[in-house]
N, C-alpha and C positions, 0 to 999 in steps of 0.2 A: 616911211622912215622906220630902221628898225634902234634898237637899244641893246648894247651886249649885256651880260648877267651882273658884271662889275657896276654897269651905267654910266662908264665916262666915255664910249666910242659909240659916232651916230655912225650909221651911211646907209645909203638911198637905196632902194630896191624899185628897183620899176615892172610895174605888171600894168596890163590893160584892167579900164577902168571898169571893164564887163565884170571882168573873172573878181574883183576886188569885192563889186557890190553885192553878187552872187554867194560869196563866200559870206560877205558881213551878213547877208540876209539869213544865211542856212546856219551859223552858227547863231544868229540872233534867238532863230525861234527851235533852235533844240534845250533839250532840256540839259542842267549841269552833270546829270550820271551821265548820258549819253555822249557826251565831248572824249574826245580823243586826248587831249593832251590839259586834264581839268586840274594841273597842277603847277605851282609855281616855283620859283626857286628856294622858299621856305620848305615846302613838302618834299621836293629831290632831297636836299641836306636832309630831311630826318629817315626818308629812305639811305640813304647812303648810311648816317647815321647807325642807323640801327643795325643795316648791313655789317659792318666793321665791328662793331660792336658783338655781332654774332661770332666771329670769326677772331677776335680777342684784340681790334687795334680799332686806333682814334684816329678816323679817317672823316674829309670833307667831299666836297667833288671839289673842291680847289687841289687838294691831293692827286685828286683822281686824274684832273687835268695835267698837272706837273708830270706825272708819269705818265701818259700818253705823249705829252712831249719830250722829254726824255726817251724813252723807248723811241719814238719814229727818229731822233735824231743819232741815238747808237744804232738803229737798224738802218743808218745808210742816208734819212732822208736830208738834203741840203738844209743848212740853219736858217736860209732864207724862206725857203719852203716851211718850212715849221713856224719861223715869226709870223708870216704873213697871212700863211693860209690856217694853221691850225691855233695859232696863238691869238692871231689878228691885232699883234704888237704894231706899231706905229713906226719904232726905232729896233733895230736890231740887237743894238746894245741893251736894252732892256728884257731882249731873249737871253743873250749870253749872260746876264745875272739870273733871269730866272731860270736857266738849267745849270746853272750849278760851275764847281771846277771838278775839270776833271783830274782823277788818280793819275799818278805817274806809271800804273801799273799796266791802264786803261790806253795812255799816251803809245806805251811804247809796243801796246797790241796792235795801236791802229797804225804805227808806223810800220811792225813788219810787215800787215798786213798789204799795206800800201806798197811796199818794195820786195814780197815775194811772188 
């Protein structure tokens, strides 16, 4: 069972129960420097943190996500494909609030663009 970063969506990942115990074994008995991934969603945020902060803006990785969605959905990708696969929203209507409204400026690109 995995946990998104939010903590309100479950769902199931199915692996053989070999590769599972193998893994829980190999990471049991490594040590904390040696782990691949020895950080949590506390420690990304003060990466990111600090990042932004170098570069002169107050950025989260909740930001960071908003614009990766955004972006894939002006570079073309269906709104369904973004809720589902990169947002992993439940309702669609809860993507179309979290990316925003669009410009009217925005509107009438995507329509030439559509009809030239």
């Amino acid at each position: 069972m995995t946990q998104d970063t939010e903590g309100q969506k479950q769902s199931t990942k199915r692996f053989k129960y070999t590769l599972l115990k193998t893994l829980f074994n190999f990471i049991k008995n490594m040590a904390s420097e040696e782990r691949i991934f020895s950080i949590g969603y506390t420690g990304a945020r003060q990466i990111v943190k600090r990042a932004g902060r170098k570069i002169g803006l107050e950025i989260s990785p909740h930001d960071l996500r908003r614009h990766a969605a955004t972006y894939a959905s002006r570079a073309g990708a269906p709104i369904e494909i973004v809720s589902k696969v990169l947002l992993r929203h439940a309702n669609l209507s809860t993507t179309q609030r979290y990316l925003g409204k669009v410009s009217d400026t925005e509107a009438s690109r995507w329509v030439e663009n559509i009809f030239s």
